[in-house]
N, C-alpha and C positions, 0 to 999 in steps of 0.2 A: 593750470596745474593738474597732474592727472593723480586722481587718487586711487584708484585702479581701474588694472583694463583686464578685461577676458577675451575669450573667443565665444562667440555664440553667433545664434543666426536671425538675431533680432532685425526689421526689417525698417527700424523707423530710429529718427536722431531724434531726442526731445531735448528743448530748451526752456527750463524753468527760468522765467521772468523775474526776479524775486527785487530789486532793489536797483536795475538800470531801465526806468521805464521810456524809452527812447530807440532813434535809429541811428543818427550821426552819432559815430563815435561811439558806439553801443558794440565792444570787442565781442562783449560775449555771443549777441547775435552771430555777429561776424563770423566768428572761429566754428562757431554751430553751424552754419550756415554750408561755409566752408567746407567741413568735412563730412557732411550729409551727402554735399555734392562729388568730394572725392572717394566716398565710400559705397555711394550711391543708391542713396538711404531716403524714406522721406522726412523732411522735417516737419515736427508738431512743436506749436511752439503755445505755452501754458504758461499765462498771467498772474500772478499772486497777488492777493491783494493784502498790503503793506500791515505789518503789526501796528494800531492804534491807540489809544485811550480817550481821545477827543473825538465825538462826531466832525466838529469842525475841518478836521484834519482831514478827516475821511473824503467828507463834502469836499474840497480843496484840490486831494488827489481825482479824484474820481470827475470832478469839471475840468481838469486839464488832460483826461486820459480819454476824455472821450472819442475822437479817432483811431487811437492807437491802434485797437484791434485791426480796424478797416485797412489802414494801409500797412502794416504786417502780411496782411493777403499776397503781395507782390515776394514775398517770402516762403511763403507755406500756403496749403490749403488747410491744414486745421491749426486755427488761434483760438483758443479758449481762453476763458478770466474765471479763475477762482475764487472761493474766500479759503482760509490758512487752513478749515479743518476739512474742506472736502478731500472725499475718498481717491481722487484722482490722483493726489500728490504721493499716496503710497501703493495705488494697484496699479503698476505698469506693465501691462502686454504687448511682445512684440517688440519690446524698445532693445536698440543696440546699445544706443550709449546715450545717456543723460548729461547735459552742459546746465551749470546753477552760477548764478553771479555769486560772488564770495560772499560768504557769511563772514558778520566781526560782531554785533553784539548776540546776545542769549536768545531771544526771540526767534533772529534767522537761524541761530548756529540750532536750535531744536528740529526745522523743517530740513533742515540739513543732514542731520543726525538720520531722521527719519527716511531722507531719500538713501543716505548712504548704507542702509541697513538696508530697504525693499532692493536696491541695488545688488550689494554683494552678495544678497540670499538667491538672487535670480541671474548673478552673473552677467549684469549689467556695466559697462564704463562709465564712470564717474568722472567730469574734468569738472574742476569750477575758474571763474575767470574773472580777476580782478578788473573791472570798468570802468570804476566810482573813482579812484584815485590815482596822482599821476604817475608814482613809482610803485609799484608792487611792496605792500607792507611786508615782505620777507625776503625781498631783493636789496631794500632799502637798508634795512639791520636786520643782523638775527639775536637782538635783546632787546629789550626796553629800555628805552632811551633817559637820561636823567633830567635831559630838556631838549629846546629849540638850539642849543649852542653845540650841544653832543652830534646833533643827527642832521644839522643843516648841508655840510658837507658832505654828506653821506648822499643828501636827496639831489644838489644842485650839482654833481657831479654825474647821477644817472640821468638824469633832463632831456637832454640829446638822445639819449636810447629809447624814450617812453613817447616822443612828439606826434608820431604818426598818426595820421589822420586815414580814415575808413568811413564808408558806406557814407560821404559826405554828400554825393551826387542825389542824394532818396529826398524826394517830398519831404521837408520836416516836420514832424508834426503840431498840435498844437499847441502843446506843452511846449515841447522844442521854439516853437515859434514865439511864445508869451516870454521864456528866457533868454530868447536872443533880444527880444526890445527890451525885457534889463537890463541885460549888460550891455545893448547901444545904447540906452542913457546914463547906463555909469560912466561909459566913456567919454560919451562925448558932454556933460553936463557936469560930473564929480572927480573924475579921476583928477585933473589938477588942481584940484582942491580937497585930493583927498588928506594930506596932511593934517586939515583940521576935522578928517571924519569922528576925533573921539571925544567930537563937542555935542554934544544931546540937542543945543537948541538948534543943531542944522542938521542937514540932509546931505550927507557926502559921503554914508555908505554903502554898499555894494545892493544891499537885498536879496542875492543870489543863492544864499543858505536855504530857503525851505526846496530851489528846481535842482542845486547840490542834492538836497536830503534823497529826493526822489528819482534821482537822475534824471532830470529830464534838459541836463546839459552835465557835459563833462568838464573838468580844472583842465583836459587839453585842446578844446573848442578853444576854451574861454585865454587859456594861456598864447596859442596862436593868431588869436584874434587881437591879441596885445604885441605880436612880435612888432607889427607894423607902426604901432604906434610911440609917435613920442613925448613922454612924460615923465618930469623928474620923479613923480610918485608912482610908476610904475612896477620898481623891484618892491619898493612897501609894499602895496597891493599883491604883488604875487608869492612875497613872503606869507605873508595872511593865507591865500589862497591854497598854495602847494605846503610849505615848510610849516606853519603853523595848522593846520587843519591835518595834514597825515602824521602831525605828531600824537595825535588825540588817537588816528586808526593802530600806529603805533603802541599806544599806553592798551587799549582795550583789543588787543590781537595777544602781545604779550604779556597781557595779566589779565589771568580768565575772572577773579575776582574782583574785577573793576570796579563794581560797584557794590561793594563790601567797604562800609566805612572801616573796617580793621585794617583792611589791606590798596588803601586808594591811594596814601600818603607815606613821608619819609619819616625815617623815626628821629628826627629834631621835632618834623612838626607835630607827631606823637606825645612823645616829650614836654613839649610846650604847652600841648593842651590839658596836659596830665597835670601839671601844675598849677595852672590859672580856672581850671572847672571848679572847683568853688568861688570865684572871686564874682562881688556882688552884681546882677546884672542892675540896671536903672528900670530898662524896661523889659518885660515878657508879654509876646504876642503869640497868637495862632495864627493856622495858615487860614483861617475865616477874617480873622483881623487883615488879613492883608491882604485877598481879594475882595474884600467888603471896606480896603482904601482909611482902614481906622488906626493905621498907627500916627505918632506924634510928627512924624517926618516927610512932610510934603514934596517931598526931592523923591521918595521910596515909594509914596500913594501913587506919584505924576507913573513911575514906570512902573509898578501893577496895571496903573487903566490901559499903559500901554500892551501890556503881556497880555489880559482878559478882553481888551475889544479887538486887539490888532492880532493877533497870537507872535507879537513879534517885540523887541526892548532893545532900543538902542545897543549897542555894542561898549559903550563904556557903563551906563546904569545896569548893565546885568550883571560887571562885577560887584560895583555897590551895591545892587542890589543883595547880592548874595552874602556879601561882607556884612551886611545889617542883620540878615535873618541869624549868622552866629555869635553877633551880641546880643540879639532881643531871644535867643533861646537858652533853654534851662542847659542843657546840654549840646556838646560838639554834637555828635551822633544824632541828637532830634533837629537839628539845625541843619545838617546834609540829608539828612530824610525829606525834610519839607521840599527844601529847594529842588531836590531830585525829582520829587513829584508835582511840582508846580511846573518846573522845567520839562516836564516828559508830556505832562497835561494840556498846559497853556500855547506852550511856543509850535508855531508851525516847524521850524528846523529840530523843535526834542527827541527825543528818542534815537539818537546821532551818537557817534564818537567822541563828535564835539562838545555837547550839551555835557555829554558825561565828564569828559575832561577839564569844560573850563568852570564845572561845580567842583571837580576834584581841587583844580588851581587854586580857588580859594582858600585852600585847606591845607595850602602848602605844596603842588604838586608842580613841577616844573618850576616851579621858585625856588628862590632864595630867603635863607633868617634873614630879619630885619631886626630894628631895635624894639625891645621889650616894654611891652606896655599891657594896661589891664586888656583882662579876658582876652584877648587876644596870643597874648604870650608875644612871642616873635615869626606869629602869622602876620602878613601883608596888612594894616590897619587902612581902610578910606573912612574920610568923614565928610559932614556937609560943608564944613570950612575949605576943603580940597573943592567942592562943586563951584563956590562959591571963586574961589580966587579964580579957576581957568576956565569957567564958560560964562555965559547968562545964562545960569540955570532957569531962574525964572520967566524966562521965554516957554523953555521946558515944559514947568510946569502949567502956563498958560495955553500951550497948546495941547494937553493931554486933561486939562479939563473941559475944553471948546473939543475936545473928541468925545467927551462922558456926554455934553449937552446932548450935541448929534445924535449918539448911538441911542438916546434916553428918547428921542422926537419918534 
């Protein structure tokens, strides 16, 4: 998408790295690539290093990127790796035109800001280029969406326009390569059994979210690599994948205040919580009480050690998890605080769309009223009697203690 173009006689294409850190299937390189060569420019292509709050996370990216610069070389002669505040990201000399993978949350959308200002003061071309997701979040709608049911048709109709595959033939790198044997053992070890992935005491989901988070595989690698295969649980999976994960890029593209408890949710579930905020909690915990594993609820302890040692929680314990923190808090609003910051801090995939949206979900966001019950209102209610009837939770919770022994040796 071009945000403006000028005339100038800048002599060089830059491509800011910021959020597809890969080759296959890496457009934005592509397009950069591409028009350096048709313009006949050189291209410099500049690394960002990802916005954080975990060293963790950091350590994480930074061991799977370690080639990346290297084989980039077959691209450019100059690849640099930044961190967010150096000088380089706003004094650009000589640049014709600047390419930046999309911004969608606050963090990127700032470094964005900032290019787009040393840009248009210097009369520089601005394109940015969605990479990260399979329809273009403003090709897809141009609102925000009320759910998964509003904007599914919308995404599995563009499908066929978005499939295409680029720079597939390149060396992958090692990141690339550590996500490609995820998802060869989701395929071939869980995917037909993924049906029962939203059972905690097994192992039958994807993992794919923190090489998502960082690009270091694309939803159209990953969607083509399943054209071939056959499995009933197949559109599941890619529902998840495509329809469910760009409804989240969807909700924080089209609502700049995303993550403003005033403005996250609908106003039933407003409503509902306006009414039941004083209704008596049992328990009140901190967020030290819950990475320090002392609340009354063994089922909530099992998936904190799993959030704190793993940076990772099952996909079904993350909604209950987050469902608990707004019973055991004094208020809605310190209840989405916490989780927001546990969620941004702990999880390898935080700091995401996703993360954001499926702590919005609990709060009523792409759901539906349910029936009324305390503190709750007619938000979604889960309990431990729901764990209890459809999984062995307690498998659960036996394997995420035998991971405290471990991490503790």
């Amino acid at each position: 998408k071009s945000i403006f173009e000028f005339n100038n006689q800048g002599s060089k294409c830059l491509y800011f790295m910021t959020k597809t850190f890969r080759i296959h299937n890496n457009y934005s390189l592509y397009e950069a690539y591409k028009y350096a060569d048709e313009k006949k420019l050189k291209l410099a292509i500049y690394l960002v290093e990802p916005y954080e709050e975990n060293p963790r996370n950091i350590e994480f990216f930074h061991k799977y990127v370690s080639d990346l610069t290297t084989k980039l070389i077959s691209f450019s002669d100059e690849v640099r790796f930044l961190d967010r505040e150096d000088s380089l990201i706003t004094e650009l000399t000589d640049v014709h035109t600047v390419f930046i993978d999309k911004a969608y949350l606050r963090f990127d959308l700032d470094i964005l800001e900032k290019i787009k200002k040393i840009s248009f003061d210097n009369r520089i071309n601005l394109f940015t280029v969605e990479a990260n997701v399979f329809v273009p979040v403003s090709v897809a709608s141009d609102k925000e969406e009320y759910s998964a049911r509003t904007i599914r048709s919308k995404i599995n109709r563009l499908i066929s326009d978005y499939d295409e595959e680029v720079l597939v033939n390149e060396e992958p790198t090692f990141a690339e390569k550590k996500a490609f044997e995820v998802l060869d053992d989701f395929i071939k070890n869980k995917l037909d059994s993924y049906n029962l992935h939203n059972d905690p005491s097994l192992e039958y989901t994807s993992w794919l979210s923190p090489y998502l988070k960082y690009g270091f595989i694309s939803p159209v690698t990953i969607y083509n690599k399943l054209k071939s295969v056959k499995s009933e649980n197949k559109d599941d999976f890619l529902e998840e994948l495509i329809v469910r994960r760009e409804l989240a890029y969807n909700f924080v593209y089209f609502n700049p205040r995303y993550d403003d408890f005033k403005y996250l949710t609908y106003d039933w579930a407003y409503n509902t919580m306006r009414v039941h905020l004083r209704d008596k909690r049992e328990y009140l915990y901190t967020k030290d009480d819950y990475i320090n594993f002392k609340t009354h609820d063994e089922y909530f302890n099992a998936a904190m050690r799993e959030m704190v040692y793993l940076g990772r929680m099952h996909s079904y314990m993350r909604m209950y998890w987050c469902k608990k923190i707004i019973e055991w808090s004094k208020t809605y609003e310190e209840a989405y605080q916490t989780a927001i910051e546990l969620n941004n801090y702990y999880f390898l995939d935080g700091l995401t769309p996703n993360g954001y949206c499926g702590v919005a979900w609990c709060f009523g966001k792409h759901d539906r009223a349910w029936t009324e019950r305390p503190i709750f209102g007619k938000l979604r209610y889960m309990n431990d009697k729901g764990l209890e009837r459809k999984f062995n939770i307690d498998e659960y919770v036996k394997k995420m203690k035998e991971l405290e022994r471990t991490e503790k040796i």
